[in-house]
mmCIF file as gemmi writes it, N, C-alpha and C atoms, coordinates in Angstrom:
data_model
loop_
_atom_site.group_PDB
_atom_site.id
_atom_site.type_symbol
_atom_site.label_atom_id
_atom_site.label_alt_id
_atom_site.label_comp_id
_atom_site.label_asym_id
_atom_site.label_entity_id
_atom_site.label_seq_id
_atom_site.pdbx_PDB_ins_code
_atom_site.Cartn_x
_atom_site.Cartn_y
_atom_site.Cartn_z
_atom_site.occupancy
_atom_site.B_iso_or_equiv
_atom_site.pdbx_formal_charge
_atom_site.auth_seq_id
_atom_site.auth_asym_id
_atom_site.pdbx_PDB_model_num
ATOM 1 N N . UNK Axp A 1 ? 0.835 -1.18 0 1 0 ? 1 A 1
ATOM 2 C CA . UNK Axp A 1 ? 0 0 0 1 0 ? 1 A 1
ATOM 3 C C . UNK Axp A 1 ? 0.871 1.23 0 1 0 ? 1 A 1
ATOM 4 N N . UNK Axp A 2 ? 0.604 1.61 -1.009 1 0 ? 2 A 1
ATOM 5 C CA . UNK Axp A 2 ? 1.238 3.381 -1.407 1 0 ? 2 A 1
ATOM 6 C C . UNK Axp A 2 ? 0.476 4.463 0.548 1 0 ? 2 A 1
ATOM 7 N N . UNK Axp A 3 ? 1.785 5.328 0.89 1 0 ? 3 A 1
ATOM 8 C CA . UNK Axp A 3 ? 1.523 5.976 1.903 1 0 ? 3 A 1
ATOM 9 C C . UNK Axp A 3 ? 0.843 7.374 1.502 1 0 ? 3 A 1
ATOM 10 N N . UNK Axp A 4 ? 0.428 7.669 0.348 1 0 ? 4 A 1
ATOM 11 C CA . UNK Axp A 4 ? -0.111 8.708 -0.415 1 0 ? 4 A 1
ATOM 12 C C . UNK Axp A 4 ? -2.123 8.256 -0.445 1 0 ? 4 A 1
ATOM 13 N N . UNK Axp A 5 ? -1.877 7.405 0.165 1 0 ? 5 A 1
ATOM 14 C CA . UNK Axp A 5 ? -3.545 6.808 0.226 1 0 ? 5 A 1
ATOM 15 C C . UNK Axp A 5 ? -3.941 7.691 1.785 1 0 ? 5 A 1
ATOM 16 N N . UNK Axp A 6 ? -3.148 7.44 2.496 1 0 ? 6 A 1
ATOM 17 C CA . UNK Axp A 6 ? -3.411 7.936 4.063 1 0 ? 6 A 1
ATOM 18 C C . UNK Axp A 6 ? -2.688 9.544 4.005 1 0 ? 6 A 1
ATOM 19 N N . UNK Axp A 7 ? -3.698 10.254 4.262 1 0 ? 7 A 1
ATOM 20 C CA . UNK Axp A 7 ? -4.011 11.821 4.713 1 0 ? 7 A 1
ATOM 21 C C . UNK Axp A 7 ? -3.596 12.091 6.191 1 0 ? 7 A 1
ATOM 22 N N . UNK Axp A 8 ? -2.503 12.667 6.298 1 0 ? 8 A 1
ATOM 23 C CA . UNK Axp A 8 ? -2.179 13.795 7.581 1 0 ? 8 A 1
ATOM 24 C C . UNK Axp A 8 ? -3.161 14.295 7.605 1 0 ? 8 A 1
ATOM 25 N N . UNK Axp A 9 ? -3.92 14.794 8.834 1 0 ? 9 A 1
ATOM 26 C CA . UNK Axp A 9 ? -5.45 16.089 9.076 1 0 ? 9 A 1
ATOM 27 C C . UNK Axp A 9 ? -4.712 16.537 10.128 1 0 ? 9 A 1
ATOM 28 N N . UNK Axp A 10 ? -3.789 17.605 10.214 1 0 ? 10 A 1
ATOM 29 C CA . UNK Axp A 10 ? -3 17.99 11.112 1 0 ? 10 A 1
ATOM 30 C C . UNK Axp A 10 ? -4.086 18.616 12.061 1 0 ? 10 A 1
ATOM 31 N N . UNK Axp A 11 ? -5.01 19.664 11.078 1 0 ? 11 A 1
ATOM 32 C CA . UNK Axp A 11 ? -6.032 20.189 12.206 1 0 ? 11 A 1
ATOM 33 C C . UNK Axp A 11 ? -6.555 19.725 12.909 1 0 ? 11 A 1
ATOM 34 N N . UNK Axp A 12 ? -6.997 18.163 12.597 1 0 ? 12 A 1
ATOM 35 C CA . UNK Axp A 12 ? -7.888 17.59 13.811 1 0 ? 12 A 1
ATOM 36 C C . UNK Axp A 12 ? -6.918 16.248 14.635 1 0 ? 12 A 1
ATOM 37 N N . UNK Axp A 13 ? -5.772 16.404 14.102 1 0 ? 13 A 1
ATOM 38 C CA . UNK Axp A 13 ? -4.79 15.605 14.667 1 0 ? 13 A 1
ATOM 39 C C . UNK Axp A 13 ? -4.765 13.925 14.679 1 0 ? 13 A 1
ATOM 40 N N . UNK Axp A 14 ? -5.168 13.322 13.211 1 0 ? 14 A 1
ATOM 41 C CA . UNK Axp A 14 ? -5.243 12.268 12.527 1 0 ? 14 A 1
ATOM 42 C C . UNK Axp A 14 ? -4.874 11.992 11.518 1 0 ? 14 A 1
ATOM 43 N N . UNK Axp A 15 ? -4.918 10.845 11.074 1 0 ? 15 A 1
ATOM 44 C CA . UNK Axp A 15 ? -4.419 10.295 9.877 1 0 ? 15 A 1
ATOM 45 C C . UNK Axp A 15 ? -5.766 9.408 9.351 1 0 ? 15 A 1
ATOM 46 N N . UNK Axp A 16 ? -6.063 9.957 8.304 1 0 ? 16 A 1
ATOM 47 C CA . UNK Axp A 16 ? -7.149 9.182 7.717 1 0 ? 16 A 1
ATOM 48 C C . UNK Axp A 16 ? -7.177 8.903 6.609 1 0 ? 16 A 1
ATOM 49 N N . UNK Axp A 17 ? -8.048 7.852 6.319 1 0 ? 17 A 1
ATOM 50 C CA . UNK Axp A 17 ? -7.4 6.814 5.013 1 0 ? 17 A 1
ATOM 51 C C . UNK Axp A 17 ? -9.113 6.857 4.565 1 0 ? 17 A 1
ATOM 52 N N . UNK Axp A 18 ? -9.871 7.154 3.221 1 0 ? 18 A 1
ATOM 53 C CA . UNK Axp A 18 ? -11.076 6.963 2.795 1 0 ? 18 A 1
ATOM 54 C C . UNK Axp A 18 ? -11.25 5.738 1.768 1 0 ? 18 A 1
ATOM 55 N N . UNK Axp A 19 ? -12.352 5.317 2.289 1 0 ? 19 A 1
ATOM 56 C CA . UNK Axp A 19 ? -12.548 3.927 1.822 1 0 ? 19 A 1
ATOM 57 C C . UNK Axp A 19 ? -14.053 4.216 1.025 1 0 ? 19 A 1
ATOM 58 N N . UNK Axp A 20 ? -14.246 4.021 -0.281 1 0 ? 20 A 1
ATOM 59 C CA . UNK Axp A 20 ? -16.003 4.545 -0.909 1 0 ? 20 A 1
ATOM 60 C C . UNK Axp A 20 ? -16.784 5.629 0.207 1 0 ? 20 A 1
ATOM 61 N N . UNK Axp A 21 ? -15.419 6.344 0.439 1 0 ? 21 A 1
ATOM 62 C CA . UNK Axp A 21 ? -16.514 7.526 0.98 1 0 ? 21 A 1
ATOM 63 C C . UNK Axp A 21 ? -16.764 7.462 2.526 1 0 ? 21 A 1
ATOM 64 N N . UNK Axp A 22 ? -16.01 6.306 3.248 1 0 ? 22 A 1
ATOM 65 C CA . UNK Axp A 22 ? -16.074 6.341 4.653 1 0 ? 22 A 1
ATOM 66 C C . UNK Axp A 22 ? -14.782 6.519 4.973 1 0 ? 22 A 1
ATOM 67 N N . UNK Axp A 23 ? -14.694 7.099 6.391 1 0 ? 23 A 1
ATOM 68 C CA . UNK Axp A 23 ? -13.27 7.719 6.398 1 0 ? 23 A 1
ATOM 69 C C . UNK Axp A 23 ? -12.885 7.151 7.804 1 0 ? 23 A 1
ATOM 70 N N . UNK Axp A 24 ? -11.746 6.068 7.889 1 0 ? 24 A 1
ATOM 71 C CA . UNK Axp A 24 ? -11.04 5.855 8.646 1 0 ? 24 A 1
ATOM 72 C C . UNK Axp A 24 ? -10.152 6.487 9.272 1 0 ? 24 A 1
ATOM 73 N N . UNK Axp A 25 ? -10.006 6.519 10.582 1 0 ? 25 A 1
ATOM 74 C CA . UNK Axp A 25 ? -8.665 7.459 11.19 1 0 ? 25 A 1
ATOM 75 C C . UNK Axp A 25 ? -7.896 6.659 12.878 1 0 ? 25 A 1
ATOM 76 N N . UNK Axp A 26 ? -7.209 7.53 12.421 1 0 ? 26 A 1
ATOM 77 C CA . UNK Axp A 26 ? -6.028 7.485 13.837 1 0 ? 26 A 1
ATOM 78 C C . UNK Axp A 26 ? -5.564 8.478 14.29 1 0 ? 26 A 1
ATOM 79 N N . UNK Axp A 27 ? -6.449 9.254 15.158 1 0 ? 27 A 1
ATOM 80 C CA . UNK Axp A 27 ? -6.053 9.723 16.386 1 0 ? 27 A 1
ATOM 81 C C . UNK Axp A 27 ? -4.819 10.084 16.567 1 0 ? 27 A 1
ATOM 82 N N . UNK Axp A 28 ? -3.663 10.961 16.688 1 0 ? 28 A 1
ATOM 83 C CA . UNK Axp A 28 ? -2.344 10.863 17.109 1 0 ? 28 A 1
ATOM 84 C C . UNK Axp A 28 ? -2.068 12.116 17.902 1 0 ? 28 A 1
ATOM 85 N N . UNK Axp A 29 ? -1.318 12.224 18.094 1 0 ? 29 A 1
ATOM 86 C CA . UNK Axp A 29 ? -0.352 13.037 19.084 1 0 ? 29 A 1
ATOM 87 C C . UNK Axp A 29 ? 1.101 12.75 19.029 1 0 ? 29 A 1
ATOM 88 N N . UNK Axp A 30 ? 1.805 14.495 18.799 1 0 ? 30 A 1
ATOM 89 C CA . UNK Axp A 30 ? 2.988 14.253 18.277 1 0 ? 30 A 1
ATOM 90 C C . UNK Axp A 30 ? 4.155 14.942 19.731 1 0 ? 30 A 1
ATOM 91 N N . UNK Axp A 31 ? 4.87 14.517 19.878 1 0 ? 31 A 1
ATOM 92 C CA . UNK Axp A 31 ? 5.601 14.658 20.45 1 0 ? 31 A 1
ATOM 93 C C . UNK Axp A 31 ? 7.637 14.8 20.624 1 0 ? 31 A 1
ATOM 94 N N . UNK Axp A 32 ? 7.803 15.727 19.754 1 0 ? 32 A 1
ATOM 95 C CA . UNK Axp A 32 ? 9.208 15.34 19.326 1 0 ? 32 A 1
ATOM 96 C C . UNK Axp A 32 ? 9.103 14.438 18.19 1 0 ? 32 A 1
ATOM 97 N N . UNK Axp A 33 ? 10.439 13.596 18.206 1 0 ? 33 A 1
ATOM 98 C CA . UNK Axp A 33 ? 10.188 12.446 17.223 1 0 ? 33 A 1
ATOM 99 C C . UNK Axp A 33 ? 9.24 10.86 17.519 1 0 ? 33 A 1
ATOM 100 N N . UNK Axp A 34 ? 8.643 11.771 18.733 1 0 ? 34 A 1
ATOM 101 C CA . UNK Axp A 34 ? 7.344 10.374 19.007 1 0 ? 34 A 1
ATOM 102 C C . UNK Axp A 34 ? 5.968 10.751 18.353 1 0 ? 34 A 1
ATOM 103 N N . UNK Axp A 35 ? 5.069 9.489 17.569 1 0 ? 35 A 1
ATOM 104 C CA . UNK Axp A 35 ? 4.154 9.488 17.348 1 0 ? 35 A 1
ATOM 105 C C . UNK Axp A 35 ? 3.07 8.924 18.63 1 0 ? 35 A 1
ATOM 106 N N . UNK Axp A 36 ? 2.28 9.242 19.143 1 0 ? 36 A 1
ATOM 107 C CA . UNK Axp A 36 ? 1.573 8.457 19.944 1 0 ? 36 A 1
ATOM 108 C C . UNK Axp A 36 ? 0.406 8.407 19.255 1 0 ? 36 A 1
ATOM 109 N N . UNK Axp A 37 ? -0.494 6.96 19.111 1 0 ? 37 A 1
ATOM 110 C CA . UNK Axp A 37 ? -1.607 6.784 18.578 1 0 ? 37 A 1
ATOM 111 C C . UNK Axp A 37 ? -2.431 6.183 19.823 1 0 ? 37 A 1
ATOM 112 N N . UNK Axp A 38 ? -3.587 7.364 19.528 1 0 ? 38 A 1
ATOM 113 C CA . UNK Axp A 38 ? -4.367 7.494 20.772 1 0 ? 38 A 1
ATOM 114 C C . UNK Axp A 38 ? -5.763 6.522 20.388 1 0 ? 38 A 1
ATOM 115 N N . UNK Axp A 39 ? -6.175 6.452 19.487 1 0 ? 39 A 1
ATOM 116 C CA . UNK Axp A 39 ? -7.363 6.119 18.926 1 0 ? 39 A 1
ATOM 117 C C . UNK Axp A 39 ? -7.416 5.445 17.592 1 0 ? 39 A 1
ATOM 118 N N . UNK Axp A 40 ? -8.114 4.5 16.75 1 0 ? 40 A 1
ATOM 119 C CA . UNK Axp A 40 ? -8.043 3.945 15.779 1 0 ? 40 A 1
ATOM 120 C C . UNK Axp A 40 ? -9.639 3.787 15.506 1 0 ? 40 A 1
ATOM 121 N N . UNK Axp A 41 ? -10.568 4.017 15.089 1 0 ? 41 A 1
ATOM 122 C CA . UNK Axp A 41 ? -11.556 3.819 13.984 1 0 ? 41 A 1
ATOM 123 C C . UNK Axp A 41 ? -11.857 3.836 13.098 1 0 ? 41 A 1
ATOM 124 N N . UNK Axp A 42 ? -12.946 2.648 12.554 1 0 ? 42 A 1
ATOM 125 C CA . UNK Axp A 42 ? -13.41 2.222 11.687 1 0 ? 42 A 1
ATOM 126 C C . UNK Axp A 42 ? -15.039 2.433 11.555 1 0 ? 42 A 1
ATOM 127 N N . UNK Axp A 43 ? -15.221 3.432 10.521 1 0 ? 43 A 1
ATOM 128 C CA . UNK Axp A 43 ? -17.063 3.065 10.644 1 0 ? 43 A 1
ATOM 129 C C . UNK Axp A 43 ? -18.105 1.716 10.719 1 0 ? 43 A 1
ATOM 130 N N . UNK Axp A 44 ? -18.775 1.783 10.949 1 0 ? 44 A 1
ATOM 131 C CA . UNK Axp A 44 ? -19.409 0.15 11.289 1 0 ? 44 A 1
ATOM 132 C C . UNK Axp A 44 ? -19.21 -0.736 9.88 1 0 ? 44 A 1
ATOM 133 N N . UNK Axp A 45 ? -19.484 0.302 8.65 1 0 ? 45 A 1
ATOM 134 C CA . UNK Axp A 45 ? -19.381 -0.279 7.27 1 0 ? 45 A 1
ATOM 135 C C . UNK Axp A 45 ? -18.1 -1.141 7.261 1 0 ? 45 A 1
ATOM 136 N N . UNK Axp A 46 ? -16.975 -0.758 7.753 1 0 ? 46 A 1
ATOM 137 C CA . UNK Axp A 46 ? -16.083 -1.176 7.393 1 0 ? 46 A 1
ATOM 138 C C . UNK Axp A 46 ? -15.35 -1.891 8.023 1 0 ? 46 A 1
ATOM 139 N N . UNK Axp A 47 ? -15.482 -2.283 9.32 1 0 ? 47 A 1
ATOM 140 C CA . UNK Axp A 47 ? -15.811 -2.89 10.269 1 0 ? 47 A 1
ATOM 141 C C . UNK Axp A 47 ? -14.961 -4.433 10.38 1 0 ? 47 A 1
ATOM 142 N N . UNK Axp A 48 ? -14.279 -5.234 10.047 1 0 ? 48 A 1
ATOM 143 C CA . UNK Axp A 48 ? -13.915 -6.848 8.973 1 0 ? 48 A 1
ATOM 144 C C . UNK Axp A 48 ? -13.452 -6.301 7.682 1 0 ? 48 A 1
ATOM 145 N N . UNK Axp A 49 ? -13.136 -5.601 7.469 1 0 ? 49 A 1
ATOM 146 C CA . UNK Axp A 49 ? -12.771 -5.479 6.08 1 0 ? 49 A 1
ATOM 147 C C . UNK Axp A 49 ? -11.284 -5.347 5.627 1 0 ? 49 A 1
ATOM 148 N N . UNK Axp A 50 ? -10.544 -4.98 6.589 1 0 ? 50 A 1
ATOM 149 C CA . UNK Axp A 50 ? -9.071 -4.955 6.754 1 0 ? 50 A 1
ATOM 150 C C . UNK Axp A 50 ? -8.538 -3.217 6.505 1 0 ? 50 A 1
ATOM 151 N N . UNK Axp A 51 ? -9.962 -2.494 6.686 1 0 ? 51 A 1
ATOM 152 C CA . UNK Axp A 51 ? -9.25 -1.031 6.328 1 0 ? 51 A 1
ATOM 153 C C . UNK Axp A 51 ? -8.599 -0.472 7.701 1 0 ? 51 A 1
ATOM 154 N N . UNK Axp A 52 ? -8.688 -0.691 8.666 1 0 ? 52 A 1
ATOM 155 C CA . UNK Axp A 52 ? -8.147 -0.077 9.599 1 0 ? 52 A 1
ATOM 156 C C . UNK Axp A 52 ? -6.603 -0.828 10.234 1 0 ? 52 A 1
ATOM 157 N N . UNK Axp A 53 ? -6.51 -2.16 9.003 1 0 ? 53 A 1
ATOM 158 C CA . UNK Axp A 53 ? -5.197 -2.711 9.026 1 0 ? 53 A 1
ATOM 159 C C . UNK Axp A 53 ? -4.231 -1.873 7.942 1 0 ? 53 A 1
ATOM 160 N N . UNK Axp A 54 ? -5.107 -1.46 7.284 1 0 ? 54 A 1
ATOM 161 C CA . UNK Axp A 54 ? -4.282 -1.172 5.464 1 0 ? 54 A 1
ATOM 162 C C . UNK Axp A 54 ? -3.988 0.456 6.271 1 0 ? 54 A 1
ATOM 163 N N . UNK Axp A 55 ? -4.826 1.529 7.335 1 0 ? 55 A 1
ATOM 164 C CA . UNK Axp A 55 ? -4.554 2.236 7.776 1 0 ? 55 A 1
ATOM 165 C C . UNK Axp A 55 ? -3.468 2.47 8.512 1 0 ? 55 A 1
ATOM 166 N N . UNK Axp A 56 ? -3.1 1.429 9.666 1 0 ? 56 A 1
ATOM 167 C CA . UNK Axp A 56 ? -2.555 1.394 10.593 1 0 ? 56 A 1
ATOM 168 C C . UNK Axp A 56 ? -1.26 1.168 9.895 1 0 ? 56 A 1
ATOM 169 N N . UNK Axp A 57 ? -0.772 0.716 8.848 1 0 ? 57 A 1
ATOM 170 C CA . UNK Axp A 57 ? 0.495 -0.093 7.814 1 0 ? 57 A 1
ATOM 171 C C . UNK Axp A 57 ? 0.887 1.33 7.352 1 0 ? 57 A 1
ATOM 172 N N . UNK Axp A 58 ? -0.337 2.185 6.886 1 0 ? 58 A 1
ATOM 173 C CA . UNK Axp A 58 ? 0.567 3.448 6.257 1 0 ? 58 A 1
ATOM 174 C C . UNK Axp A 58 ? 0.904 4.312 7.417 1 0 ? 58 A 1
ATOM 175 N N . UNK Axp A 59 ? 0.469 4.104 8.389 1 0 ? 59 A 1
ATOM 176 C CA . UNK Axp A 59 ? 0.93 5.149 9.892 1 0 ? 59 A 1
ATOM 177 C C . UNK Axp A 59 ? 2.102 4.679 9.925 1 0 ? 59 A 1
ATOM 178 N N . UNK Axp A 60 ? 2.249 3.26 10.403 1 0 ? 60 A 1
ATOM 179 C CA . UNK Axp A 60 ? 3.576 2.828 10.713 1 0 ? 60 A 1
ATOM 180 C C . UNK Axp A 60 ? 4.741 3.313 9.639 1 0 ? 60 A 1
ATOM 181 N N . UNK Axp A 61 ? 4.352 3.049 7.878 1 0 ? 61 A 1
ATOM 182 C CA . UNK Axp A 61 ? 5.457 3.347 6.876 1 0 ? 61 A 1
ATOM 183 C C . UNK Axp A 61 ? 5.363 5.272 6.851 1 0 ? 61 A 1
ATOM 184 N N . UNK Axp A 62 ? 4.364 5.997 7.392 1 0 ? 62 A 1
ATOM 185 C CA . UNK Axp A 62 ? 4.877 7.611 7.402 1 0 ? 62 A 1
ATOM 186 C C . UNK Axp A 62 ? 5.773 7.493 8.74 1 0 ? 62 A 1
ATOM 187 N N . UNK Axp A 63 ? 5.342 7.125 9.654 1 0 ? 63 A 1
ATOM 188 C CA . UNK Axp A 63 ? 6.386 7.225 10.786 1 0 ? 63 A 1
ATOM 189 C C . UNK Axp A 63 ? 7.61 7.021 10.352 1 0 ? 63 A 1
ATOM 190 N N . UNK Axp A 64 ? 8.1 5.403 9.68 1 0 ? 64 A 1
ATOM 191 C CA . UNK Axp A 64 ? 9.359 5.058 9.182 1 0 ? 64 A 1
ATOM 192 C C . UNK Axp A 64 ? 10.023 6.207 8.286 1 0 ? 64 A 1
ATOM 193 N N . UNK Axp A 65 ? 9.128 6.787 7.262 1 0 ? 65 A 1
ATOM 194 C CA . UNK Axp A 65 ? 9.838 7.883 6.255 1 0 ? 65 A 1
ATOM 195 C C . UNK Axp A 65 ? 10.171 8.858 7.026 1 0 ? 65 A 1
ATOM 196 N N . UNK Axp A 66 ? 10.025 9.235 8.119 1 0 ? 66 A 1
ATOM 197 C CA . UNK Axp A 66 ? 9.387 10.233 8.937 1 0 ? 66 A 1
ATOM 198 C C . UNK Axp A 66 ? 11.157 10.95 10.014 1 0 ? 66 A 1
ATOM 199 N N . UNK Axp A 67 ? 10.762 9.122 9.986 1 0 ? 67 A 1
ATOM 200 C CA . UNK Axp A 67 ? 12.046 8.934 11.046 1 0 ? 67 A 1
ATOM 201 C C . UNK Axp A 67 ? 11.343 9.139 12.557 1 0 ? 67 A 1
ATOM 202 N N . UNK Axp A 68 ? 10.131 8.507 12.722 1 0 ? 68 A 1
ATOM 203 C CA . UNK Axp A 68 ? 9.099 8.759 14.008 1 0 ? 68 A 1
ATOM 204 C C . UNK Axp A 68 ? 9.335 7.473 14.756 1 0 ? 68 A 1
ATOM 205 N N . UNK Axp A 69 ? 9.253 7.556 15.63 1 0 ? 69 A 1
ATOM 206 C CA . UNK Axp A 69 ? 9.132 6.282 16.685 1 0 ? 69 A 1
ATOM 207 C C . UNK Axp A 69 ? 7.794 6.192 17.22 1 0 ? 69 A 1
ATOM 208 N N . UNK Axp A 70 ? 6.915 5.063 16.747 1 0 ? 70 A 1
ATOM 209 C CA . UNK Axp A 70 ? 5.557 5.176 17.357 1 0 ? 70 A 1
ATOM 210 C C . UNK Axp A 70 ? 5.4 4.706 18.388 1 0 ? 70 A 1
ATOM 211 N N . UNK Axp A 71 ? 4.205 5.204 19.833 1 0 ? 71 A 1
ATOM 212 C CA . UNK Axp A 71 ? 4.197 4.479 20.847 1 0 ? 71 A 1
ATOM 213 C C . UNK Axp A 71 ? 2.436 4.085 20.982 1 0 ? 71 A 1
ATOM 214 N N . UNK Axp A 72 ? 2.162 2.89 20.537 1 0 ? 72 A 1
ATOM 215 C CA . UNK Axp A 72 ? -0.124 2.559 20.499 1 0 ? 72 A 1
ATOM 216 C C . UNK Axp A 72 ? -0.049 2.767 21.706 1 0 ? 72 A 1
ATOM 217 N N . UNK Axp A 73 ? -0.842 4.013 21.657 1 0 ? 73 A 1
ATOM 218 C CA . UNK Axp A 73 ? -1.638 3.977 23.095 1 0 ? 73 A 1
ATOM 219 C C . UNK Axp A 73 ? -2.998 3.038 22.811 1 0 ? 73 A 1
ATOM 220 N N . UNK Axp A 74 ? -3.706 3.372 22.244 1 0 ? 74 A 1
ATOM 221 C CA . UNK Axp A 74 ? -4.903 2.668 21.632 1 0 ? 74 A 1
ATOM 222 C C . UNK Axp A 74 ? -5.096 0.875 22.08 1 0 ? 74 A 1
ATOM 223 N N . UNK Axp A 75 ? -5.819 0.015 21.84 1 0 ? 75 A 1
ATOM 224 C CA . UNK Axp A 75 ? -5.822 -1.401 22.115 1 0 ? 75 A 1
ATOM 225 C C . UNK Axp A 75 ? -5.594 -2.074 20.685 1 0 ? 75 A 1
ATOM 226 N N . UNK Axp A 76 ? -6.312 -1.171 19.979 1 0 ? 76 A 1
ATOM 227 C CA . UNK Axp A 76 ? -6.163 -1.669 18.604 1 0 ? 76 A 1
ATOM 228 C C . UNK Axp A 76 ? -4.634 -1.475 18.092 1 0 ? 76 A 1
ATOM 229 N N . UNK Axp A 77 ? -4.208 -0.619 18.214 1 0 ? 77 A 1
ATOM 230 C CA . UNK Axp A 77 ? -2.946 0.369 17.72 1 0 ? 77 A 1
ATOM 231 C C . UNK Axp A 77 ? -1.986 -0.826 18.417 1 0 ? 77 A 1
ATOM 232 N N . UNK Axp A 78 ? -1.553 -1.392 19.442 1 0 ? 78 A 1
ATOM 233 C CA . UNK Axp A 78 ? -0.921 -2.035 20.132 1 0 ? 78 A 1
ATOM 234 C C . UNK Axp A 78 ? -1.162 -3.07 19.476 1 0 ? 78 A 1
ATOM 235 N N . UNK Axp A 79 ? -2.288 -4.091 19.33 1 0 ? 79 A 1
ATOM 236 C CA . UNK Axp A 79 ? -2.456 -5.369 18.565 1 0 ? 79 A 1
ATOM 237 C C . UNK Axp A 79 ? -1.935 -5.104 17.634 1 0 ? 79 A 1
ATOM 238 N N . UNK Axp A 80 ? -1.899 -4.362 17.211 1 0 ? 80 A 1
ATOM 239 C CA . UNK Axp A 80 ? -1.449 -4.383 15.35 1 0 ? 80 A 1
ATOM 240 C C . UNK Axp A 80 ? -0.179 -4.338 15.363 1 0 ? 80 A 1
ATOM 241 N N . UNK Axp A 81 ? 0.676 -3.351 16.354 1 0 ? 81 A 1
ATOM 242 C CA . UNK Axp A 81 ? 1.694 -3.37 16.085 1 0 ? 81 A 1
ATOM 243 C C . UNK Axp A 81 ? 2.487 -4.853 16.736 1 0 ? 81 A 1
ATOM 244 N N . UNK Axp A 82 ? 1.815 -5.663 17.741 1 0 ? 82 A 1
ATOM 245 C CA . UNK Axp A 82 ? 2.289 -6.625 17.83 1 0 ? 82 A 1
ATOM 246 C C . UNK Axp A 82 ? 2.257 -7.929 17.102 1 0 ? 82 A 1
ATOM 247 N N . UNK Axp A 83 ? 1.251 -7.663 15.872 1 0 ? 83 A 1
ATOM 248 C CA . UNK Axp A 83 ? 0.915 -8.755 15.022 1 0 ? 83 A 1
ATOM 249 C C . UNK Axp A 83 ? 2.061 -8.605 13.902 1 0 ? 83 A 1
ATOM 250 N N . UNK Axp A 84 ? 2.417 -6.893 13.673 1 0 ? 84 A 1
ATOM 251 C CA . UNK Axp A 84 ? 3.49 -6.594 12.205 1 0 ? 84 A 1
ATOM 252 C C . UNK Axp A 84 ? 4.233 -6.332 13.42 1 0 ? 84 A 1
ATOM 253 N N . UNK Axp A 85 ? 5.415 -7.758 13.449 1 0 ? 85 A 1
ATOM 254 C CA . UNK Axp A 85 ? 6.746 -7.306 13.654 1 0 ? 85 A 1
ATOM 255 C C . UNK Axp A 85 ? 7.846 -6.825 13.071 1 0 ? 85 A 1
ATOM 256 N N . UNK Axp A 86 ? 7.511 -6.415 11.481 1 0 ? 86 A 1
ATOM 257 C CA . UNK Axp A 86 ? 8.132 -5.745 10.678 1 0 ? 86 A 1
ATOM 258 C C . UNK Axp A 86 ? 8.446 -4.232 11.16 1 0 ? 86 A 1
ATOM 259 N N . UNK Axp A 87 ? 7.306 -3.977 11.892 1 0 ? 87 A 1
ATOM 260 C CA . UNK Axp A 87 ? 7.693 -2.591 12.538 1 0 ? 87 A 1
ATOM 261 C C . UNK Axp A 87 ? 8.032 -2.54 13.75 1 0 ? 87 A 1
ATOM 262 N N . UNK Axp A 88 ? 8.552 -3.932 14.742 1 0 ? 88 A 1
ATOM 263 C CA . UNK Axp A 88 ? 8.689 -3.461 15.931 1 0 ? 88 A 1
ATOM 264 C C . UNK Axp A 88 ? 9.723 -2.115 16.052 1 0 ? 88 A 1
ATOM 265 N N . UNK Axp A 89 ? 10.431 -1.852 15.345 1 0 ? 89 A 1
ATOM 266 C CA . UNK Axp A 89 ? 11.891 -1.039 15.174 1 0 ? 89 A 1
ATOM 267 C C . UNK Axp A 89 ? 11.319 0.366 15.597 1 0 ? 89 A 1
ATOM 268 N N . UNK Axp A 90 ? 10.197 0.53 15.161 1 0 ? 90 A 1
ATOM 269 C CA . UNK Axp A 90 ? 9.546 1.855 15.206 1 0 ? 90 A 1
ATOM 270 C C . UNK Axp A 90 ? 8.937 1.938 16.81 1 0 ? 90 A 1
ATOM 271 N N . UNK Axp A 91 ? 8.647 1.323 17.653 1 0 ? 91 A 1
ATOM 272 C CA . UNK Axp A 91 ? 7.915 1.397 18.769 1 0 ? 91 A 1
ATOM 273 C C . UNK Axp A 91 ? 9.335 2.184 19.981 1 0 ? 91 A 1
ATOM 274 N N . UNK Axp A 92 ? 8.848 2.499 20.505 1 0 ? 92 A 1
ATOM 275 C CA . UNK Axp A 92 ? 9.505 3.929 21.761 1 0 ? 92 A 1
ATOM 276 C C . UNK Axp A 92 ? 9.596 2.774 22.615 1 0 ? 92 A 1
């Protein structure tokens, strides 16, 4: 997944990824070179569908370009990053 799919919303302090018009996000908070992800949703539509995995993959690869160290606050944000150990490198 291209990281040009997932939208910085600096104003409302997320990263959101649109799927037919429903809009997935993640919550963040920046801190230095820490990302903290506070929150992760998915509209009910989308719910099983793997968009808030295909989301969470381009957070982790902007962090990496980024040079960010992410820390999931979230429950979701944490599962995920413990399922892709491709990114443990990135976790604080």
């Amino acid at each position: 997944m291209s990281t040009d799919q997932i939208r910085d919303n600096p104003e409302r302090s997320r990263f959101e990824l649109d799927v037919a018009g429903e809009i997935v996000f993640a919550d963040y908070r920046r801190r230095g070179d820490l990302l903290l992800v506070t929150h992760v949703e998915a509209p009910r539509p989308l719910r099983g569908t793997g968009a808030a995995d295909r989301l969470m993959r381009g957070v982790a690869e902007t962090a990496r370009s980024e040079g960010l160290k992410l820390a999931p606050i979230c429950g979701y944000a944490a599962a995920w990053m413990r399922r892709h150990r491709e990114f443990a490198d990135l976790l604080d």
